[in-house]
C-alpha positions as CSV (number, residue, x, y, z in Angstrom):
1,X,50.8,97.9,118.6
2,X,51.6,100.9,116.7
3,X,54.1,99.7,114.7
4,X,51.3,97.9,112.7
5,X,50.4,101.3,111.9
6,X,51.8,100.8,108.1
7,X,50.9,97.1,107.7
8,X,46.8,98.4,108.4
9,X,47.4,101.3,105.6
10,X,48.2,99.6,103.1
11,X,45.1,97.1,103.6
12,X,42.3,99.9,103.6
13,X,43.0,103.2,102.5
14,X,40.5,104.4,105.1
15,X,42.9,104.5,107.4
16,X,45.5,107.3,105.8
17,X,42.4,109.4,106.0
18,X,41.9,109.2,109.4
19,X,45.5,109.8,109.9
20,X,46.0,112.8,107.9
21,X,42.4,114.1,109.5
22,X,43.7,113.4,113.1
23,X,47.0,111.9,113.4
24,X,47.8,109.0,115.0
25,X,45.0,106.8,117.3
26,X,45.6,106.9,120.9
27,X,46.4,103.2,122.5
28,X,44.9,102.8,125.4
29,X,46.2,100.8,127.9
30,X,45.6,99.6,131.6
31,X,46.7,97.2,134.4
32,X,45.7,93.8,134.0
33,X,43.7,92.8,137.1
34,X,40.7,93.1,139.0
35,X,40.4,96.9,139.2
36,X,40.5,97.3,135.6
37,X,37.5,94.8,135.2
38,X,35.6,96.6,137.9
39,X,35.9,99.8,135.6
40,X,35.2,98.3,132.7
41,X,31.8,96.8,134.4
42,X,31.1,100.4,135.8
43,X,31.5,101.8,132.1
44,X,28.9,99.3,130.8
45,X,26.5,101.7,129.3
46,X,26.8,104.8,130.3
47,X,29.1,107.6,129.9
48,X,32.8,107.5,130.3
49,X,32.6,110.7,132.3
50,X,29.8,109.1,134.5
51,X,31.7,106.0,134.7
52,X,34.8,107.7,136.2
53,X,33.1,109.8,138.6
54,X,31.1,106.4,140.2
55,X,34.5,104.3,140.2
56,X,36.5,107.6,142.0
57,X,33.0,107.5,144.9
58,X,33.7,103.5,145.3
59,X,37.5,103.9,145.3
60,X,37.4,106.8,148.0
61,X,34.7,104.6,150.2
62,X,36.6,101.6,150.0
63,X,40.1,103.0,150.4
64,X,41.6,100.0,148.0
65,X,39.1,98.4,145.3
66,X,40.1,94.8,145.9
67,X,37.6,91.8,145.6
68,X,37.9,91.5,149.2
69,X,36.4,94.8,149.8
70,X,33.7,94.5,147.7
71,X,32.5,91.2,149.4
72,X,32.6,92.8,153.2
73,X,30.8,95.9,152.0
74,X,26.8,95.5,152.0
75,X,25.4,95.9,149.2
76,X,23.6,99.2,150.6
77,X,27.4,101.0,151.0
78,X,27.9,99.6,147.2
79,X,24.7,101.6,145.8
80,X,25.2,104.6,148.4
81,X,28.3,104.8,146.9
82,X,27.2,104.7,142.9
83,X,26.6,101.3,142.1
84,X,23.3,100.5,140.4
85,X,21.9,97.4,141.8
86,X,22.7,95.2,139.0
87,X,26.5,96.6,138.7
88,X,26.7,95.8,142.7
89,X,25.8,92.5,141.7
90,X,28.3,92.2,138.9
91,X,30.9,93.3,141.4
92,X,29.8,90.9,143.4
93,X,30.0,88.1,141.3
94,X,33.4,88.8,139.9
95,X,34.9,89.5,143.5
96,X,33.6,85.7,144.4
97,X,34.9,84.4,141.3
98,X,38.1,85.9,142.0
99,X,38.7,84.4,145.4
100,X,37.3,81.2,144.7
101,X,39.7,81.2,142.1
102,X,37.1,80.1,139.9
103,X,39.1,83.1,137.6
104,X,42.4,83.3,137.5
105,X,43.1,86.9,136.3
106,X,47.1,86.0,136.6
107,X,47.4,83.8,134.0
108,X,44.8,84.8,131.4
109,X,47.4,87.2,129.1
110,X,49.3,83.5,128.6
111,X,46.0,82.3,127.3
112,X,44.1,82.4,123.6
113,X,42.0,85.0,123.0
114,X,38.8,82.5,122.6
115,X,39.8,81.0,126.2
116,X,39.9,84.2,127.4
117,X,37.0,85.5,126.6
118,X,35.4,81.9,127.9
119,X,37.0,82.2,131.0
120,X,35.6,86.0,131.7
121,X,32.4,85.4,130.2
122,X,31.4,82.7,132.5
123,X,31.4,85.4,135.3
124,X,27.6,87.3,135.5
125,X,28.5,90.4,134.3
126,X,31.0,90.0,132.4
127,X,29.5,90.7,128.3
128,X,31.6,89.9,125.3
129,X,32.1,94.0,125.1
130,X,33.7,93.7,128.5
131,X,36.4,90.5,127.7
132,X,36.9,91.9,124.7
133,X,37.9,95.5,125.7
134,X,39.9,94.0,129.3
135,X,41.6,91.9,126.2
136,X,42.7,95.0,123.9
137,X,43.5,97.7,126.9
138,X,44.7,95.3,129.7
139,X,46.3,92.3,127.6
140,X,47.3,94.2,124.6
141,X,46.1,91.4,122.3
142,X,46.3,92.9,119.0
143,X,43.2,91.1,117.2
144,X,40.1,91.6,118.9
145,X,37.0,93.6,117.5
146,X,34.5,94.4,120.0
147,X,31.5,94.4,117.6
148,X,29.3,95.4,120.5
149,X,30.7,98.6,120.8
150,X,28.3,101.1,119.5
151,X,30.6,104.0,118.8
152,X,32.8,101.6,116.9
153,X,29.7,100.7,115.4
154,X,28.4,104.0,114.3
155,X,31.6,104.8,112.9
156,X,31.7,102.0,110.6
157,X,28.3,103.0,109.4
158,X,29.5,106.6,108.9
159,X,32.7,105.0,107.0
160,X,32.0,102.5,105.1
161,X,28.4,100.8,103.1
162,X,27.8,98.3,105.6
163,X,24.6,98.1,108.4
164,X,24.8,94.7,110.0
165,X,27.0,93.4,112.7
166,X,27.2,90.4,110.2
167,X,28.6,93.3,107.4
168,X,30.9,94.8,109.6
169,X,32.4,91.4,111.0
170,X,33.0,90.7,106.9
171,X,35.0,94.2,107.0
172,X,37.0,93.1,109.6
173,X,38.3,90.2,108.5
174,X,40.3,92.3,105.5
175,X,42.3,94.1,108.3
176,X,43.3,91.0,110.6
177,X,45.7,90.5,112.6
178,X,45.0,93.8,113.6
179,X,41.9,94.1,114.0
180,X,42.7,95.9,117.7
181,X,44.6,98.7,116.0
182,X,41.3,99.1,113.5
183,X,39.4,99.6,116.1
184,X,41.6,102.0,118.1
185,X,41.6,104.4,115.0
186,X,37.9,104.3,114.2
187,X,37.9,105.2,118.1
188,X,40.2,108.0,117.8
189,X,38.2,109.3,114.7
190,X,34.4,109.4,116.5
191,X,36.2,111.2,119.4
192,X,38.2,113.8,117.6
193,X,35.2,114.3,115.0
194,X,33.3,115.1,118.0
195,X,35.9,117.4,119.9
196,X,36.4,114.8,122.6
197,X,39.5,113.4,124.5
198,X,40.3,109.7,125.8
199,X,39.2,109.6,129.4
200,X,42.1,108.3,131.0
201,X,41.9,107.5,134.9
C-alpha cells in the first residue's frame, strides 16, 4: 500500500505535510478471520487501550477465541470476563453466523468491497466502521474510507474547511483509489500530534 505513497502526494499537498511533520503513516495490518472481527467488535467505542486489555481477559478465559468457544461459554463467563452485554451479544451473533456458514470469512478478500461489506453487515454487530476497518487492516483493500471514524473525522475538520460527512465524502473522492492510504496518514497524524503510538496486539 505504501508504494502509493507518491501517487497520494501529488493529489493533495496535505499530505507532504504530514510527512515532513511525522514521517511515514504506519500500515496496520492483521489476520483475516474471526479473531480479528471479535477485536474489532470489542474496540467499538471505547479506547484502544481498554479494548486490548478486555480481548487479552476473554483470550486468557477461553484459552483460544474461536466461534466455538464463544457459543459454549454462557453469556455470564462472557461479561465476567469483559464483555458488555450487547458486545456478548455481537459475539454471539457473529460466532453463529460463522458456523452456520451463513459468513464465509474464507472467501470474502476474493470479493468486491460493496459485497463485502454486505456480507459482514448482515451480521448484528457488525457497523459499517467495523467492515470497513476488517476491509483495510485484514484484506488490505486499498480504497475504503471509514467515514464513521471519528478520529478520522476530527482530523479532516482540523485539516481541511469541511464539517459534514457529506463534505468529507466530496474530499475523498480527489484521492481515490487510495482512499485507505488517506486515511492511514490522517491516522498517523491525530496520533503523533497527540504523542500516541499504534496499539498493536
Amino acid at each position: 500500500m505504501k508504494k502509493a505513497i507518491p501517487l497520494l502526494l501529488k493529489k493533495d499537498a496535505v499530505f507532504q505535510e504530514i510527512l515532513n511533520l511525522y514521517g511515514e503513516p504506519y500500515i496496520s495490518t492483521r489476520p483475516e478471520g474471526f479473531v480479528s472481527l471479535c477485536k474489532l467488535i470489542i474496540e467499538q467505542q471505547v479506547s484502544l487501550a481498554s479494548a486490548k486489555a478486555c480481548f487479552l481477559k476473554l483470550e486468557s478465559f477461553l484459552g483460544t477465541v474461536s466461534p466455538n468457544a464463544i457459543l459454549l461459554a454462557s453469556e455470564d463467563d462472557l461479561r465476567n470476563n469483559g464483555l458488555s452485554k450487547q458486545k456478548t451479544n455481537y459475539l454471539k451473533a457473529l460466532a453463529t453466523a460463522v458456523v452456520g456458514k451463513a459468513l464465509d470469512l474464507e472467501t470474502l478478500s476474493q470479493k468486491e468491497e460493496t459485497q463485502i461489506k454486505k456480507e459482514l453487515t448482515a451480521v448484528k454487530g457488525i457497523g459499517n466502521w467495523t467492515a470497513e476497518v476488517y476491509m483495510m487492516f485484514c484484506l488490505q483493500k486499498e480504497n475504503v474510507f471509514p467515514i464513521g471514524d471519528i478520529a478520522l473525522q476530527n482530523t479532516l475538520k482540523e485539516l481541511y474547511p469541511v464539517t459534514s460527512k457529506d463534505e468529507m465524502l466530496t474530499l475523498a473522492k480527489k484521492w481515490e483509489p487510495h482512499t485507505s492510504l488517506a486515511t492511514y496518514f490522517f491516522w498517523h497524524y491525530y496520533l503523533k500530534k497527540r504523542n500516541r503510538a499504534p496499539l498493536v496486539y
